[in-house]
N, C-alpha and C positions, 0 to 999 in steps of 0.2 A: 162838426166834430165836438162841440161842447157838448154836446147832448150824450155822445159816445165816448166822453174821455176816457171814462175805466173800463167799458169794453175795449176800447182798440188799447190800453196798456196792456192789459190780460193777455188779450192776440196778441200781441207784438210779439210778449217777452215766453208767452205759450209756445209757438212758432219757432222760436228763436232754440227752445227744449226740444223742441219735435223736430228743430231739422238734426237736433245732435244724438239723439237715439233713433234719427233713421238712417245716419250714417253709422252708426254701430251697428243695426241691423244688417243694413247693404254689405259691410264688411265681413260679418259673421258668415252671411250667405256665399259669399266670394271664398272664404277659409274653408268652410267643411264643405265647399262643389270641388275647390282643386285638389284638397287633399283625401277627399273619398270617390268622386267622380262617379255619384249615386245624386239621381234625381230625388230619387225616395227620401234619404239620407237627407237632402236638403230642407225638401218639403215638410220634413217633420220638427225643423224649427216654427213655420207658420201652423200646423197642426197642433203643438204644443202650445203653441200665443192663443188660439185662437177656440181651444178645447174647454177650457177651465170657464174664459169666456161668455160662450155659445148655455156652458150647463146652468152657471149661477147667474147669468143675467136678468131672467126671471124674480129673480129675490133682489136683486140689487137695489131695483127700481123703489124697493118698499124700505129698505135702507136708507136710501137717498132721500128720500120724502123725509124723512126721520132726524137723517143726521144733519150738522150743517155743512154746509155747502163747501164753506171755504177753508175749513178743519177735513173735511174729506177729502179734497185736492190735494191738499199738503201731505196728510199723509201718506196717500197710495205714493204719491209723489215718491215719496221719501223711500217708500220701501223700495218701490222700481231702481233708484237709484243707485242704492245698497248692494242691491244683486249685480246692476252694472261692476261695482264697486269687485264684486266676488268675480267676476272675469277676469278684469284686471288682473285679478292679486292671482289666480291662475296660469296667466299667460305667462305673468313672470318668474310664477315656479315652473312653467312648462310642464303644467301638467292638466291643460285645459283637454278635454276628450268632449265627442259630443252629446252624450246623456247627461254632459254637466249644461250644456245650453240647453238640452230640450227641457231641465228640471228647472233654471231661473227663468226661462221663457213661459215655463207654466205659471212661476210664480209672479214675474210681469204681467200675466194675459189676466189673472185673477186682481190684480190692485188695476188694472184697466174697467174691470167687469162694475170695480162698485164707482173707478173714478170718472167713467164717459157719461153716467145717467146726471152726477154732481155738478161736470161741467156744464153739460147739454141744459139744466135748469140756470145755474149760473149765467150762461149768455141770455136767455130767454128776459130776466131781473135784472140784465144791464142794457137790455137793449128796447129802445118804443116801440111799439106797433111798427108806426110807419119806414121803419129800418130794418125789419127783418131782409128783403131782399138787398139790399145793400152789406149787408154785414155775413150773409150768406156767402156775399160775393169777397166780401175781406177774407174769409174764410178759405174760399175758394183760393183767392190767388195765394196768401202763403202757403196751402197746399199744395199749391204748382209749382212756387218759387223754390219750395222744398225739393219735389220732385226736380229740381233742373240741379240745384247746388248738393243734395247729396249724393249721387255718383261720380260727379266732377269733386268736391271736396274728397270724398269718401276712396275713389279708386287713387286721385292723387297721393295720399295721405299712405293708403293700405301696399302700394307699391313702391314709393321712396321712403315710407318710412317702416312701421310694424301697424298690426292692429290695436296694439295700446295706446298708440299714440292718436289714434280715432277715438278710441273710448274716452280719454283724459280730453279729449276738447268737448264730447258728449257732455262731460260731468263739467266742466267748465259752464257750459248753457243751462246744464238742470241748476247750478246754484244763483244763475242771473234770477231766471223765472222763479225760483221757489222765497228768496230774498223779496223781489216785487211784489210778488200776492202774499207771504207773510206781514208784511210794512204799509204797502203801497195802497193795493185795491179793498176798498169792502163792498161786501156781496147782499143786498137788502135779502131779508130774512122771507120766505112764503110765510103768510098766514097760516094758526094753527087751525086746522080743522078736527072733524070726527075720524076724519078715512085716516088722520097719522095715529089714530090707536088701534086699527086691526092689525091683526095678527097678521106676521109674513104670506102667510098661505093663501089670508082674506084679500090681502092687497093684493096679492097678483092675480087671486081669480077676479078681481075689480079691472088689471088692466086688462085682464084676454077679455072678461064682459065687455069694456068698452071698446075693444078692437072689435067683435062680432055684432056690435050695436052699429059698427061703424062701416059699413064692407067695402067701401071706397078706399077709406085708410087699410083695410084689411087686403085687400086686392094690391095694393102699390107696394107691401109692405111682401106679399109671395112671390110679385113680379119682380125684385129686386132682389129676394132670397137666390129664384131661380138666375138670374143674372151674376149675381158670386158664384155659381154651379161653376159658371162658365169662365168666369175672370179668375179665380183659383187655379182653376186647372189650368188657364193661362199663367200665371206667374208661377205655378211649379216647373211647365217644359219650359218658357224661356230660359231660365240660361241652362240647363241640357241643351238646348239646340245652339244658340247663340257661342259659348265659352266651346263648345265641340266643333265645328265649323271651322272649316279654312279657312275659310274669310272673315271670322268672326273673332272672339275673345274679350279679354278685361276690357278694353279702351271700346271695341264694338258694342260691348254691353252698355257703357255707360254713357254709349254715345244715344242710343235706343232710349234707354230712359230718360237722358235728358231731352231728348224730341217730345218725348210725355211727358215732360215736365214744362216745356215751352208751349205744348198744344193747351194744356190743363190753364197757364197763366195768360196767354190771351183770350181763351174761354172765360176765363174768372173777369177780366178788363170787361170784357164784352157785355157780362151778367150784372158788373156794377154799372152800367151804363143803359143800357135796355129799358125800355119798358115791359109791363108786365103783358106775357100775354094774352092773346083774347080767350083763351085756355089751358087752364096749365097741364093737364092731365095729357092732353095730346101732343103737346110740348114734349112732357116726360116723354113719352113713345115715341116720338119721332129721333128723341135725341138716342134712344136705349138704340131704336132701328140703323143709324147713322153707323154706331159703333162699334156692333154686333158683325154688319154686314162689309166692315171694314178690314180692320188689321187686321186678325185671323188668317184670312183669306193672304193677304199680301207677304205675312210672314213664311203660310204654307208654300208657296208657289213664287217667291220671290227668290232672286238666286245673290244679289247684292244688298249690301248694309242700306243703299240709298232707297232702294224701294223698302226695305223692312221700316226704317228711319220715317218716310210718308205713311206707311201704315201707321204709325205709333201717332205720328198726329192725324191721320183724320181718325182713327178709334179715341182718342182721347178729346178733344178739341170741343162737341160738346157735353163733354159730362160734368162740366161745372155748371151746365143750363141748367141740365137734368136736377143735378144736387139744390139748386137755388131752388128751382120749381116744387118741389118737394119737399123743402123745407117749410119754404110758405103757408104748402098746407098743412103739415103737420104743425106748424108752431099757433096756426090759426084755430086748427079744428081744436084739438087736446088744451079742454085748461090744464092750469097753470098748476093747479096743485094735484095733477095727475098723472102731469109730465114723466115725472121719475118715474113708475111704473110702466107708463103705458110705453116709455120707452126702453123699458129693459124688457117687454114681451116683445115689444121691435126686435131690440137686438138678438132675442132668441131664433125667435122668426126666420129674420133677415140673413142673419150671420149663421145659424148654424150647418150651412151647404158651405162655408169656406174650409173648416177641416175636412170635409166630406171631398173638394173639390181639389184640395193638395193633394192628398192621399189619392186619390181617381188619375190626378197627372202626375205625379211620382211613378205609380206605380203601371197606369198606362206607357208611362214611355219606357222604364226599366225592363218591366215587364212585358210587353205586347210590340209597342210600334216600333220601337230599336230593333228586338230579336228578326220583328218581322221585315225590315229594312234589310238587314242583314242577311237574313237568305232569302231575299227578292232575289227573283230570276226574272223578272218582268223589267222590259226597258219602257214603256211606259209610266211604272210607278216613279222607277232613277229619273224617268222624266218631269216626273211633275215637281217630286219632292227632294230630287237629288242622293246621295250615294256616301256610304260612311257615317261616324257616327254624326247626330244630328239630325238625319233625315226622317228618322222616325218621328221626333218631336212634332218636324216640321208635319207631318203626316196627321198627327195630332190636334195641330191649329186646324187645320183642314175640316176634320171631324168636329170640333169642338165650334167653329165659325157654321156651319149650318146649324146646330143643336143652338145655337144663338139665335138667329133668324128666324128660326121657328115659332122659339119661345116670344121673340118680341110679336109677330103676327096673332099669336091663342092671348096674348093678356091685351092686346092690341083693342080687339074684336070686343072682352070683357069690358072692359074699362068704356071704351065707347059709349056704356050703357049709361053712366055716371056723368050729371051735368056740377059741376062744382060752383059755387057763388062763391067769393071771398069776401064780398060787402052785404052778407046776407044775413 
């Protein structure tokens, strides 16, 4: 731990910020499903995070390389903040609507665009070689630990008390972390090179060159893309189906998540403890296969919380494999002073099927599998996926759990081709 003291500060007090704007999120999502009771409606808060995102993260990357590191945390920081800040002060004139979330979620998802490529170098210059898969794994489990405690904090909070009172504990954790890395941590500086004086446009035709130099990192980086296609459109139907459901609602939902969140944290235990595999790359596949071929499927055709509940952990359970495994390489292959870039053509890449894939399940279920539940005349269909509103969504895991399967089988096949060294 000496070796990672100011890493594992950063994460701690990171984490500690990220569990309080995800129970702001979780919350917002819970406010505009019950009070519009539009899938679409909902998923256009993730649309909006994730639009601004998807378009400038291409340039970010050459940003990043540029600016420093530990001045560009703090600030996106801040603005994110800000905008929290503007909910707030909304709610309690009572006149928050939802074009005013989809507008500070824009402008959240935009101080995300230039602050993920800042951190993602950040951990890379606090952390040795030989700790990348361990810190992967720190990684991992505050991400799970998050997933358990922000529905549980988060529906507590949003149900005996208001949503304000969710946001003012948010902003209580963004001023822990932003205190800490302002005072606390310093961030050693990349060396300057030639590539930090091209031009915006030159850097990123540098990272797409070195992703197509690279087609193993190129291949893991569409197979991941295509796997958000699927996970999007998963988290726009669930809570259409879930909060619509007889046997479902606020406390079912957050009971669902937290089983994601438990699955996610003993995947994360597991990955800080593991050896590495004898391959990672079929690793990655096996685990993408695992989880594809899982919940989906359980949620469609399950009729109790308990079986959706084991869905959510065996879909979830190894995807903090998957994430270590792929960290490794990327943090192996990509120097150091190309990172920033080469990972905001990642993020273009990767991320831009998540707006694509709310908007597909908002408007799938609103639009197609609802209506078409609804004048089912087929007792077969009422049989698989059940009856009223909900069963469409549910109709929707259905379709969307085989378009997973598939897809993990064709990059399955690809990748095979690719033998990876990491001592090489």
């Amino acid at each position: 731990m000496k070796n990672l003291r100011s890493y594992a500060i950063l994460w701690a007090t990171q984490s500690l910020s990220a569990l309080g704007s995800g129970m702001t999120s979780y919350a917002l999502v819970l406010w505009l499903y019950l009070s519009s009771g539009s899938a679409l409606k909902t998923a256009m808060l993730s649309i909006c995070s994730y639009a601004p995102y998807v378009l400038m993260s291409i340039f970010a990357g050459t940003l990043s390389d540029r600016l420093d590191k530990k001045k560009t945390m703090l600030v996106c920081d801040l603005i994110a903040a800000l905008s929290t800040v503007a909910v707030l002060v909304l709610i309690k004139l009572n006149s928050l609507h939802p074009w005013h979330l989809y507008l500070i979620n824009a402008v959240n998802g935009l101080m995300n665009t230039v602050q993920q490529p800042a951190s993602e170098v950040a951990a890379t210059l606090l952390t040795p070689k030989e700790y990348y898969q361990k810190t992967s794994g720190m990684r991992s489990f505050s991400q799970s630990l998050n997933s358990i405690l922000t529905p549980i904090i988060a529906t507590a909070l949003f149900s005996l008390a208001d949503i304000g009172v969710v946001i003012a504990v948010d902003l209580s954790t963004f001023g822990i972390a932003f205190l800490t890395l302002a005072l606390f941590i310093k961030i050693p500086e990349v060396p300057s090179s030639d590539k930090q004086k091209e031009s915006v446009l030159s850097a990123s035709r540098a990272g797409l060159k070195w992703l197509k130099d690279n087609p193993l990192i190129l291949k893991l980086i569409l197979f991941l893309s295509c796997i958000n296609l699927v996970a999007s459109t998963y988290d726009a139907a669930l809570p259409a189906m879930i909060l619509s459901k007889a046997n479902g609602g606020q406390t079912v939902l957050g009971i669902i998540n937290t089983c994601v969140g438990i699955a996610t944290l003993v995947g994360s235990v597991l990955v800080t403890f593991l050896p590495a595999p004898k391959n990672r790359v079929k690793a990655i596949s096996a685990a993408l296969f695992m989880s594809m071929s899982t919940e989906n499927f359980m949620l469609a055709l399950g009729k109790t919380p308990i079986i959706w509940c084991v869905g959510a952990v065996l879909g979830w359970i190894a995807i903090p494999y998957m994430n270590a495994n792929m960290d490794v390489i990327f943090r192996a292959e990509i120097p150091t002073d190309m990172q920033g870039r080469v990972y905001s053509c990642r993020n273009t890449l990767q991320f831009f099927t998540i707006p694509i894939g709310f908007l597909l399940g908002g408007l799938l279920t609103d639009k197609v599998f609802e209506p078409l539940m609804t004048n089912n005349k087929s007792g077969f269909l009422t049989t698989l996926f059940g009856e009223g509103k909900g069963s469409g969504a549910a109709m929707l895991f259905f379709v969307i759990g085989i378009v997973g399967v598939m897809t993990c089988f064709v990059f399955s096949s690809l990748l095979n081709k690719h033998n990876w060294n990491e001592n090489k």
